[in-house]
C-alpha positions as CSV (number, residue, x, y, z in Angstrom):
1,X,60.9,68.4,-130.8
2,X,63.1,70.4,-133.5
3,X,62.0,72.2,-136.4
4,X,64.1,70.8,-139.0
5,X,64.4,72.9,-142.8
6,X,64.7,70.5,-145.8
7,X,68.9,70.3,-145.8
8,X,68.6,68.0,-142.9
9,X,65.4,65.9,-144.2
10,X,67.5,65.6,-147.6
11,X,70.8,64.9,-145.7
12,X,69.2,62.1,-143.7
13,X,67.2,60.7,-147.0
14,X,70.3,61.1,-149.4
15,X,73.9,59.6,-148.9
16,X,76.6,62.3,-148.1
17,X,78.9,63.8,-146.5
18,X,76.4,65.1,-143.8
19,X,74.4,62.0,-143.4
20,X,75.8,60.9,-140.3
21,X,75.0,63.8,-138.6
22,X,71.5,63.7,-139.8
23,X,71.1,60.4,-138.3
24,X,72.7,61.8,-135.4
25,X,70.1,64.5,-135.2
26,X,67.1,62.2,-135.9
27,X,68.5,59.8,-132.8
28,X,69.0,62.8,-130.5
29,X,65.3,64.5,-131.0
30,X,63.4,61.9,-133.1
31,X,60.9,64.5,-133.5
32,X,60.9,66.6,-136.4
33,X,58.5,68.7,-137.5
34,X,58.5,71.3,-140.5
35,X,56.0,73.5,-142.8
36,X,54.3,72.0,-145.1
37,X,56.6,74.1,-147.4
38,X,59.1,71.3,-146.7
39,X,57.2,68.9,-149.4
40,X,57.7,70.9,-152.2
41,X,61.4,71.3,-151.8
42,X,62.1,68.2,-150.9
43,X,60.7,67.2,-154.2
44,X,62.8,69.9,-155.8
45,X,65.7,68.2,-154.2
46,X,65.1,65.1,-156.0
47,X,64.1,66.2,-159.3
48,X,67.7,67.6,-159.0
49,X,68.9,64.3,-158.4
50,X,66.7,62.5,-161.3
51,X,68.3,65.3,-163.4
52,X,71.4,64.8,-162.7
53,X,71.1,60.5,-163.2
54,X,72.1,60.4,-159.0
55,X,68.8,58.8,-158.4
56,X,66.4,56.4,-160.6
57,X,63.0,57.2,-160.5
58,X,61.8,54.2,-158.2
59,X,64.6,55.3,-155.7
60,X,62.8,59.1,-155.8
61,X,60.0,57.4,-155.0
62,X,60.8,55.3,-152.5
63,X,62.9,58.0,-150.3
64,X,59.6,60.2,-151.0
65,X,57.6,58.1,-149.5
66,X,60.0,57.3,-146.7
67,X,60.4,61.1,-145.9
68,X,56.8,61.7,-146.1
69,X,55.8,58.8,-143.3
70,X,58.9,60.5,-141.1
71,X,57.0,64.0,-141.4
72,X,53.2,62.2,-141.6
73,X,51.2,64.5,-138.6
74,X,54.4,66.8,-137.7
75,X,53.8,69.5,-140.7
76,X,52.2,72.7,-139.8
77,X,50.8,75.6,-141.7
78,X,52.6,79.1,-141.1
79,X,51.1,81.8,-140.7
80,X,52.0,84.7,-143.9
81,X,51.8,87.5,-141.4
82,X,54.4,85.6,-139.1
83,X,56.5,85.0,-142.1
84,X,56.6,88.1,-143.7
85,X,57.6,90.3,-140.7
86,X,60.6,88.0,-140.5
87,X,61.4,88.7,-143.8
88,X,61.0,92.6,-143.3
89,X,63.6,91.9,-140.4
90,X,66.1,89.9,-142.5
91,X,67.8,88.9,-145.3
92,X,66.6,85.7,-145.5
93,X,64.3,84.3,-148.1
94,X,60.2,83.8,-147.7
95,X,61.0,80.3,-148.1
96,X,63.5,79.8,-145.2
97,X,61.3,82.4,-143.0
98,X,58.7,79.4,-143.0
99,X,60.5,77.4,-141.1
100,X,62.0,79.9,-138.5
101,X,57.9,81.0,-138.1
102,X,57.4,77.4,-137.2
103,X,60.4,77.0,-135.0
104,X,58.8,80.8,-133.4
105,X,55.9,79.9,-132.9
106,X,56.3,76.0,-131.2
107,X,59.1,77.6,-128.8
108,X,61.9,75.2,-130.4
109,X,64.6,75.3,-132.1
110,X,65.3,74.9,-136.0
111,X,68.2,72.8,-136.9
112,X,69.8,73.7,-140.2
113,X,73.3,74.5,-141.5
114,X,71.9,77.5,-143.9
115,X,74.1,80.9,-142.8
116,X,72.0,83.1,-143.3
117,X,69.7,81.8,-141.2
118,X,71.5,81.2,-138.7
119,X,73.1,84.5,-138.7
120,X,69.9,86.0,-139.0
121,X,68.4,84.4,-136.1
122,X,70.4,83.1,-134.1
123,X,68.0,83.4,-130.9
124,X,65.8,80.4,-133.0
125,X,68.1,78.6,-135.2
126,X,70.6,75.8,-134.3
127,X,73.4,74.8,-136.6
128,X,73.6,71.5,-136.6
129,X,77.1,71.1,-136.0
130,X,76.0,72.7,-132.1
131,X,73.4,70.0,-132.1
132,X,74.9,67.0,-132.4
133,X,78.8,67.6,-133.2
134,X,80.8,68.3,-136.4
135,X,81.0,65.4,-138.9
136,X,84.9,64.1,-139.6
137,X,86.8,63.8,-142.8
138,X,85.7,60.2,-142.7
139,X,81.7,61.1,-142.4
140,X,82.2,60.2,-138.5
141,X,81.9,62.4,-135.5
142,X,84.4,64.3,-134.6
């Protein structure tokens, strides 16, 4: 089990340059869990892409509803105390505290390629490079 923030969930979900590794990481430790927080900016993430004419509406919908049966019974509520002491310790955002609380309090790591996070934490957090390799100029491992 790895606590995954919603980079990975949009790499795997979204063609680019980190997608490989995302299916990398999904094969490695097929279970991923995150906090509910997850939903909403994953939707963010796509609303960027329908802004931006990357994705049609059907597509959105369709890698919505693929993402949500991935995460269906593997999001968790964190709790605010949890998350706001790790804010008081870092510079890191209430947002991305969520998911280090989850990855905390489970006991595993959270995969993610943010900096500060992993700079921040680097007891909890996992760059995903360490966790399944770097990706090549050509999307491949390398």
């Amino acid at each position: 089990m790895i606590v995954v923030d919603t980079n990975l969930l949009a790499y795997l979900f979204l063609t680019g340059p980190r997608s490989a590794q995302a299916e990398r990481a999904l094969r490695k430790d097929p279970v991923w869990v995150a906090p509910l927080l997850w939903r909403s900016e994953f939707r963010n993430v796509l609303a960027q892409y329908l802004r931006q004419g990357r994705l049609s509406f059907d597509d959105a919908l369709r890698i919505w509803d693929a993402a949500r049966r991935l995460m269906a019974g593997r999001e968790y509520e964190v709790r605010g105390w949890d998350v706001l002491d790790l804010v008081r310790q870092s510079p890191c955002s209430a947002y991305d505290c969520e998911f280090v609380a989850l990855a905390q309090s489970l006991g595993v790591p959270l995969v993610t390629v943010d900096r500060q996070i992993l700079q921040a934490f680097p007891r909890v957090a996992l760059s995903l490079d360490a966790f399944v390799g770097p990706v090549d100029a050509s999307g491949g491992h390398g």
